[in-house]
C-alpha positions in Angstrom: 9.3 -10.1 4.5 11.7 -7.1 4.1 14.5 -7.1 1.8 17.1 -4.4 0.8 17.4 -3.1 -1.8 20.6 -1.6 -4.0 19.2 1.6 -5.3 20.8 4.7 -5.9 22.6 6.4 -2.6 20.3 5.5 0.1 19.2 1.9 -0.8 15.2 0.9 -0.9 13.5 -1.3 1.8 11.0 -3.4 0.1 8.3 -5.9 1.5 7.6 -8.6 -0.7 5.4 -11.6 0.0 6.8 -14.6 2.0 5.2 -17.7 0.0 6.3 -17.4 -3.6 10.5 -16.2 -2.7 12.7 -19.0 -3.7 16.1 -17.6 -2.7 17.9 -14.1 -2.0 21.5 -13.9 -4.0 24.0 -13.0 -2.3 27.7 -12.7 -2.5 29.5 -14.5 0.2 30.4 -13.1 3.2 33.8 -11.5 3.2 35.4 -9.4 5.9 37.3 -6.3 4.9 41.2 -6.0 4.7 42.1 -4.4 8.1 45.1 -2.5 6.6 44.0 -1.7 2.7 46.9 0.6 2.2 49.7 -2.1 3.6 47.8 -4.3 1.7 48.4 -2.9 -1.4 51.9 -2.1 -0.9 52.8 -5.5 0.1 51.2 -6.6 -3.7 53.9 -4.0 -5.2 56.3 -5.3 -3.5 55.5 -9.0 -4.2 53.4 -8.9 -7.6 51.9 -11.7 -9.3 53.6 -13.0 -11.8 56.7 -11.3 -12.0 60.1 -11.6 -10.3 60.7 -7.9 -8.7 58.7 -5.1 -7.3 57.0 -2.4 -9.4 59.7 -0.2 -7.6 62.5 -2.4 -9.1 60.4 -2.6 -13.1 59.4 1.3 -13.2 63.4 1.9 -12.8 65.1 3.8 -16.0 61.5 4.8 -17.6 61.2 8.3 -18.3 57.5 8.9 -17.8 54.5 6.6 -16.8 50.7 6.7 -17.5 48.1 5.2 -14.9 44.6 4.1 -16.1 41.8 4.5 -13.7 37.9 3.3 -14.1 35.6 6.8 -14.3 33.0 7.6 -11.9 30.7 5.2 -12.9 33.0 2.3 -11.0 33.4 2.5 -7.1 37.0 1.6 -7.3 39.0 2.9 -4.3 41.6 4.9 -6.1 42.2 6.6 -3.0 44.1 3.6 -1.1 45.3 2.6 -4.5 46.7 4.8 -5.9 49.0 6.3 -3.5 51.8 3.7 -2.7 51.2 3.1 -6.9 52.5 7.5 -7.3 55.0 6.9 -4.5 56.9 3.6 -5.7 56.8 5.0 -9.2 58.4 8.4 -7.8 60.9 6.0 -5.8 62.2 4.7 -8.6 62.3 8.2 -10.6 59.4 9.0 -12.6 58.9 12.4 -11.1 55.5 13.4 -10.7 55.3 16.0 -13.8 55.8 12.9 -16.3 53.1 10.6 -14.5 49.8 11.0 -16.1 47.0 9.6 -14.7 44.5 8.9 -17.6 40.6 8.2 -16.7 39.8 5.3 -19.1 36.2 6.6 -19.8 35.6 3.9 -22.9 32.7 5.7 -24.7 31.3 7.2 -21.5 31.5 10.7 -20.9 34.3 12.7 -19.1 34.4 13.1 -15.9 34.8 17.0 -14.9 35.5 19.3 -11.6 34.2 17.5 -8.4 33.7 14.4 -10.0 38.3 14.6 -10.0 38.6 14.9 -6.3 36.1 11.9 -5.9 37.7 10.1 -7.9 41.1 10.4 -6.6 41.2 12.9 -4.1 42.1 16.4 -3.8 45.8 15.9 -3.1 46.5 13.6 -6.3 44.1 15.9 -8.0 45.9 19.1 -7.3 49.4 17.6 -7.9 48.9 14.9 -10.3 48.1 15.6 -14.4 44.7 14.0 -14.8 42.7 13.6 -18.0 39.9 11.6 -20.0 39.8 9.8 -22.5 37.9 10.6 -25.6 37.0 7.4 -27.8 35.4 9.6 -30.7 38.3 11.9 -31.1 40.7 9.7 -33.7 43.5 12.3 -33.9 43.7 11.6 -29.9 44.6 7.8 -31.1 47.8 5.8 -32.2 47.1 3.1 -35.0 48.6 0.0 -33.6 47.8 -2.3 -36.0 44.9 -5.0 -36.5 44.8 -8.3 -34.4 44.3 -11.7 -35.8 40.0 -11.3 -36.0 40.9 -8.0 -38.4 39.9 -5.4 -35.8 41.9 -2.3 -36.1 43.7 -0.9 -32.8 43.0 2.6 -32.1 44.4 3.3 -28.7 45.1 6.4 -26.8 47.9 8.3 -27.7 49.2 8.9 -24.1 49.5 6.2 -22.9 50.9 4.0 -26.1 53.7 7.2 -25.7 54.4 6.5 -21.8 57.7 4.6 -20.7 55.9 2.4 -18.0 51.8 1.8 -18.1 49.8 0.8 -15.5 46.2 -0.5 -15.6 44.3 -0.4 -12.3 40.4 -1.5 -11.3 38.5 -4.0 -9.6 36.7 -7.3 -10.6 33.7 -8.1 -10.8 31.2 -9.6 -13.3 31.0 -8.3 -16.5 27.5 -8.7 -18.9 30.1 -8.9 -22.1 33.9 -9.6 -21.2 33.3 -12.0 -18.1 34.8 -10.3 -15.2 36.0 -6.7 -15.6 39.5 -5.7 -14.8 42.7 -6.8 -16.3 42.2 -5.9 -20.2 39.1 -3.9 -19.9 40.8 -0.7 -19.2 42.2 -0.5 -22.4 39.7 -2.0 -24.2 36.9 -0.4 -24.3 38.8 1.8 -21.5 41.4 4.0 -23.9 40.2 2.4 -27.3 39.0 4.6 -29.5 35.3 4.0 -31.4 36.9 2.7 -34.5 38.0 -0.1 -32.5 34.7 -0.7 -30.2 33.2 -0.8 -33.8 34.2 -4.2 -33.8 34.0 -4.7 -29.8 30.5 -4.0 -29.7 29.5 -5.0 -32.8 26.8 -7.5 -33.4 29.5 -10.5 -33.7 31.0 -10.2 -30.1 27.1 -9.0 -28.4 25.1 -11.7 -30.3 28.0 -14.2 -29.0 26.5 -16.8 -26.7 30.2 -16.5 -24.6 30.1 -13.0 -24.2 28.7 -12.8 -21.2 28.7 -12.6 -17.3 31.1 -15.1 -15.7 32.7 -16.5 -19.4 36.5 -16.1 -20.1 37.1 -19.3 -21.7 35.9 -19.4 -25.3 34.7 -15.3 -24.9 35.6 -13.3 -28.0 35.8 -10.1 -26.0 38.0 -11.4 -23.6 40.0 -13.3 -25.9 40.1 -9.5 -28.5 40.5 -7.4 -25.5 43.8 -9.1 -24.1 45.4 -9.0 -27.3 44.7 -5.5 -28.0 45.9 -4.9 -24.1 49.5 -6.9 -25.3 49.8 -4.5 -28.4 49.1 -1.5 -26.0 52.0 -3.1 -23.8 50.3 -3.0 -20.3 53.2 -3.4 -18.4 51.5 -4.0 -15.1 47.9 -4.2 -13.3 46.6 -3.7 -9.7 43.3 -4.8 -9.1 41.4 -5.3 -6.3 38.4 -7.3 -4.6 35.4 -5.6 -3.1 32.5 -7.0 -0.6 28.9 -5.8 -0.5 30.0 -2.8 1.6 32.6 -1.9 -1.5 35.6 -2.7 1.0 38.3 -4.4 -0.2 38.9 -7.7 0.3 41.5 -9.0 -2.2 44.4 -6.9 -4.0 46.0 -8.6 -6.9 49.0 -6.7 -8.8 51.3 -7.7 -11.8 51.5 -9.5 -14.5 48.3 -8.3 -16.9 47.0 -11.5 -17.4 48.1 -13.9 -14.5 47.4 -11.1 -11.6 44.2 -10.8 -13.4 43.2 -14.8 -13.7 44.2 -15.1 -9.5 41.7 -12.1 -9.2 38.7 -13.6 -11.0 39.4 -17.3 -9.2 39.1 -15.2 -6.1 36.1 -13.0 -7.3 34.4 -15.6 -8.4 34.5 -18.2 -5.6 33.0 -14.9 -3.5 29.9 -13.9 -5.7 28.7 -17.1 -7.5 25.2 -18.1 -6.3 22.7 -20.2 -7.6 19.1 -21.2 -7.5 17.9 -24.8 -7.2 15.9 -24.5 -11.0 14.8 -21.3 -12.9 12.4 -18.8 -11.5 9.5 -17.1 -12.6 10.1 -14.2 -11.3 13.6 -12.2 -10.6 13.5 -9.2 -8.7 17.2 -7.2 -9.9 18.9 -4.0 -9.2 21.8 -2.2 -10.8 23.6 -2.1 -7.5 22.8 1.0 -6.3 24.9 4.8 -6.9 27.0 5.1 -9.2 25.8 2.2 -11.8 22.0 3.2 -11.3 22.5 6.6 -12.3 21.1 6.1 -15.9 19.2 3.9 -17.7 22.3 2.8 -20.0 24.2 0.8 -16.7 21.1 -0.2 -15.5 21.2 -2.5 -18.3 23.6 -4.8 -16.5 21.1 -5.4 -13.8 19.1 -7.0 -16.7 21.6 -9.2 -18.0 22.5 -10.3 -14.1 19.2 -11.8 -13.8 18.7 -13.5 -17.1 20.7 -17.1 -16.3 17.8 -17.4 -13.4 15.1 -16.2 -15.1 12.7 -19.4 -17.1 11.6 -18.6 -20.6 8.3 -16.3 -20.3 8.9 -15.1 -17.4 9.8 -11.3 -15.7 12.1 -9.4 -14.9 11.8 -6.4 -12.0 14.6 -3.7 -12.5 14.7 -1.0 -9.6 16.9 1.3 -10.8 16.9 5.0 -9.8 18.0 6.4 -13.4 18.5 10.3 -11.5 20.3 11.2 -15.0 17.9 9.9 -17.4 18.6 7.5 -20.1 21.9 7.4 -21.1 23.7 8.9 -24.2 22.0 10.9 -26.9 21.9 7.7 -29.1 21.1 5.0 -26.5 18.4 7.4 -25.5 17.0 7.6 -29.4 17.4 3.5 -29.6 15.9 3.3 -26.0 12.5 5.0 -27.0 12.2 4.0 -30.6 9.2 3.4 -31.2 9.7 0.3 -34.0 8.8 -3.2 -32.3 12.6 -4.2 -30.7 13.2 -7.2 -32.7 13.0 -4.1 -36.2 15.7 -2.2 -34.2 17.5 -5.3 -33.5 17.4 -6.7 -37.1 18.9 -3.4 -37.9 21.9 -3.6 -36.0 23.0 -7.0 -36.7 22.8 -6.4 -40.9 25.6 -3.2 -39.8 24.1 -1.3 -42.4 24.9 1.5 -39.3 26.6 1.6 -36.5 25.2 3.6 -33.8 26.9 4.6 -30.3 25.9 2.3 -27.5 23.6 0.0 -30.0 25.6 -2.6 -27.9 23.6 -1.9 -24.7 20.2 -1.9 -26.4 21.4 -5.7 -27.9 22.0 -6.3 -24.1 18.2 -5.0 -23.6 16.9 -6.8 -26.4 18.1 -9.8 -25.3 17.0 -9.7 -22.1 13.4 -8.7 -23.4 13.5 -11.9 -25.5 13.8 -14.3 -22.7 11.0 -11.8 -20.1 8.6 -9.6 -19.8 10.6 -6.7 -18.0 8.7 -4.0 -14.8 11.1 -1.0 -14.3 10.7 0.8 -11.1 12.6 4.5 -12.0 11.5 7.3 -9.9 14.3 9.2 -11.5 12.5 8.5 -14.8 9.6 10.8 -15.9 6.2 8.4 -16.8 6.6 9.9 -20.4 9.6 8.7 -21.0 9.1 5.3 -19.2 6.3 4.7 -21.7 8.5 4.8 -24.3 10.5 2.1 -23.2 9.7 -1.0 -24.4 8.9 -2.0 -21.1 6.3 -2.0 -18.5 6.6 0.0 -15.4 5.4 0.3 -11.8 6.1 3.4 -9.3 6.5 0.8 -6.6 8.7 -2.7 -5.8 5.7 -3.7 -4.2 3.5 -3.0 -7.3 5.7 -4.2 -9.8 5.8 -7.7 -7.6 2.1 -7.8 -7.4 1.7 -7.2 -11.5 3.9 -10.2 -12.2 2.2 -12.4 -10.0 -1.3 -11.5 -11.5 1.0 -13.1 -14.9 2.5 -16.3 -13.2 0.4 -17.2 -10.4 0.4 -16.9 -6.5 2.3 -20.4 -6.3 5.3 -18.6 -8.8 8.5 -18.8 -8.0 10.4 -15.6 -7.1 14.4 -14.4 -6.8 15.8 -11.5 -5.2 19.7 -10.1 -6.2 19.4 -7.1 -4.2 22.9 -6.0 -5.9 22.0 -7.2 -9.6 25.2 -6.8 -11.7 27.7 -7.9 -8.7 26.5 -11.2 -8.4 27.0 -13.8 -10.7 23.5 -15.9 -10.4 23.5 -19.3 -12.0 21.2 -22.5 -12.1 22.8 -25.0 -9.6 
C-alpha cells in the first residue's frame, strides 16, 4: 500500500507492504476555521480567563513586546498577529514602542527573508523586530531563582516592556508536554544560564518530561513559574490540522487559555495502537522541523511510547541543513559508544549546548534499533551517527523486517512529532 509521507517541502510517497502494518496515526479530522482573522479577533475581544478585552488591559502601558516562535515553528503569525498590532495600537501603544521579539531559545537567529516569512513584509517593514540571543548574558535581566534553585535569566526587552504578550501554537512537545503557553519564555527568551538547569540531566532523564505530560512534569511545572516571574501578561495560541490551518484560537490568561488549548489539542491528535509494535515507521513532520538533524530528534521521541523493547525505529527526515549546531553536531558523531557520552552528561562535569537533544537520542536508541532515511545527509556523516541508515523508506522497511520477522508488527505516524501516539 502507499502512504504519505511528512518530509521536507514536497512530502514522500512510500509503498510499504500490506501484511505486517498494524495501524497509520493520525490526528483527527478537523476542518479549518472559515474566517481565521475574525476568529482571532473575537478571542481578543472575549479572552479566556480574563474579564475585558486585550484592547481594554493594554490601556495606559507605554510600550509592549510580542514573542513569536522562529522559523522552525509553522505558526501563522500572519493572521495572528495583525488584529494582536491593531488592538494594541487602539489602545495606545504606538507602533514605535511595540517590539516584536523572535523567541529563538538556543536556536539561531532568524535573518533577511526568513523576517518577511515569518511575519510578512508589512509588519516587517513597519514593526521593530529582533532575536533573541540565549548566550549573550548582558542581553538578560536576573529575575531571581525559583523554588527548584534555577536562576532566571530572561531577556531584557521584554522583562522592560509595559504589556507582554506570548503567542504560538500547541502541539506535543518531547520535554514540556504540549508547547505553547510558557514555552516561549522558557527556553523561548531564557538565557543559557537558565536552560543550564532546563535541560539539564534532572529535567531530560525525568520519566514526566515528555510528550503529552503536564501533570507531575518538572519542565512544565519550572517553565510556568519562570513565565509568572517574567509577568506574561497575556497569550494567544492557536490550533492547527494536518494541512497547518487553524482550527482552534485560545487567548488570555497564560495558564488557563493555555490548559483549554491543550484539552482541545489533545482530544485532536491522540491516537493509539491496540499493543506495542515492532516496527514504527516516524517522520519529523516535514519542512521546517526536518530541516536538521537536531528537530528531527522529536520524530524519535514521537514514536517511542509505540515502539516494544528491541525493536526499530524508521526516521525519514530530509536533514537539507545538516546536523544541527556546532556542538550537537560534535555529540551527534562522537565516536565513544552513546551510553560513554551519556554517562558524561548526567555526572555535569560539563555542560555542552544541545546535550539535551542527544539525551533525547540516547533514549530513544536505548529502547530501538534506529534506520534514518536523510538524503539531505552525506553517507559520511550518516556513518557517524550512531545509527543505521538506508537511502530508501522502502529499504529501510525491508532491513527491519529481515530483524523482526515477515509476521512483525508495523506503525506508520506519517507526521511524527504532531501526533501524540500512545498504547490504548
Amino acid at each position: 500500500m502507499q502512504v504519505e509521507l511528512a518530509y521536507g517541502k514536497t512530502g514522500l510517497r512510500v509503498t510499504l507492504p500490506q501484511r505486517p502494518l498494524v495501524k497509520i496515526l493520525t490526528m483527527k479530522p478537523a476542518d479549518p476555521i472559515l474566517d481565521p482573522p475574525t476568529a482571532v479577533i473575537k478571542s481578543l475581544l472575549n479572552p479566556i480567563g480574563f474579564n475585558h478585552s486585550l484592547y481594554d488591559m493594554a490601556k495606559n502601558h507605554g510600550s509592549a513586546c510580542i514573542l513569536i516562535c522562529d522559523i522552525t515553528r509553522p505558526v501563522p503569525n500572519k493572521i495572528i498577529l495583525p488584529p494582536v498590532l491593531k488592538s494594541l495600537a487602539a489602545a495606545g501603544i504606538p507602533h514605535h514602542t511595540t517590539h516584536i521579539l523572535i523567541a529563538t531559545g538556543i536556536h539561531r537567529p532568524n535573518l533577511d527573508d526568513e523576517l518577511i516569512e515569518l511575519v510578512g513584509p508589512e509588519i516587517a517593514a513597519r514593526y521593530r523586530i529582533e532575536n533573541h540571543f540565549s548566550r549573550d548574558l548582558a542581553s538578560h535581566t536576573c529575575l531571581g531563582k525559583t523554588s527548584r534553585g534555577t536562576d532566571i535569566w530572561i531577556d531584557s526587552r521584554f522583562v522592560e516592556a509595559e504589556y507582554k504578550i506570548a503567542t504560538g501554537f500547541i502541539e506535543p512537545h518531547l520535554m514540556a508536554g504540549f508547547s505553547g503557553g510558557r514555552k516561549l519564555v522558557v527556553p523561548g527568551i531564557s538565557s543559557i544560564e537558565t536552560m543550564k538547569y532546563m535541560h539539564g540531566p534532572k529535567i531530560m532523564e525525568h520519566p514526566l518530561s515528555r510528550e503529552g505530560v503536564i501533570e507531575g512534569n518538572p519542565f512544565h511545572e519550572e517553565a510556568l513559574e519562570i513565565a509568572h516571574r517574567a509577568g506574561v501578561d497575556f497569550i494567544v495560541n492557536v490550533a492547527l490540522n494536518e494541512k497547518r490551518e487553524i482550527i482552534g484560537v485560545f487567548s488570555g490568561h497564560m495558564i488557563s487559555a493555555h490548559e483549554k488549548g491543550v484539552e482541545f489539542v489533545r482530544s485532536i491528535v491522540r491516537d493509539t495502537v491496540p499493543h506495542p509494535v515492532d516496527i514504527v515507521l516516524t517522520t519529523a513532520a516535514g519542512y521546517p522541523l526536518d530541516t536538521t538533524y537536531y528537530q528531527s530528534i522529536k520524530g524519535l521521541t514521537a514514536a517511542m511510547p509505540i515502539v516494544k523493547q528491541g525493536g526499530t525505529i524508521i526516521l525519514a527526515a530530509r536533514c537539507e541543513r545538516g546536523l544541527g549546531s556546532e556542538e550537537f553536531a560534535g555529540l551527534a558523531t562522537d565516536p565513544r559508544p552513546v551510553a560513554e557520552i551519556i554517562d558524561e552528561i548526567i555526572s555535569e562535569k560539563q555542560f555542552v549546548i544541545d546535550q539535551w537533544q542527544f539525551e533525547k537520542f540516547a533514549q530513544a536508541a536505548r529502547k530501538a534499533d534506529i534506520i534514518l532515511v536523510a538524503d539531505g545527509l552525506k553517507p559520511e556523516i550518516k556513518n557517524r551517527l550512531h545509527v543505521k541508515w538506508a537511502d530508501t523508506v522502502e529499504q529501510a522497511v525491508a532491513m527491519a523486517l529481515k530483524t523482526h520477522g515477515e509476521n512483525s508488527r508495523l506503525a506508520v505516524i506519517p507526521k511524527g512529532p504532531y501526533i501524540l501516539a500512545q498504547v490504548e
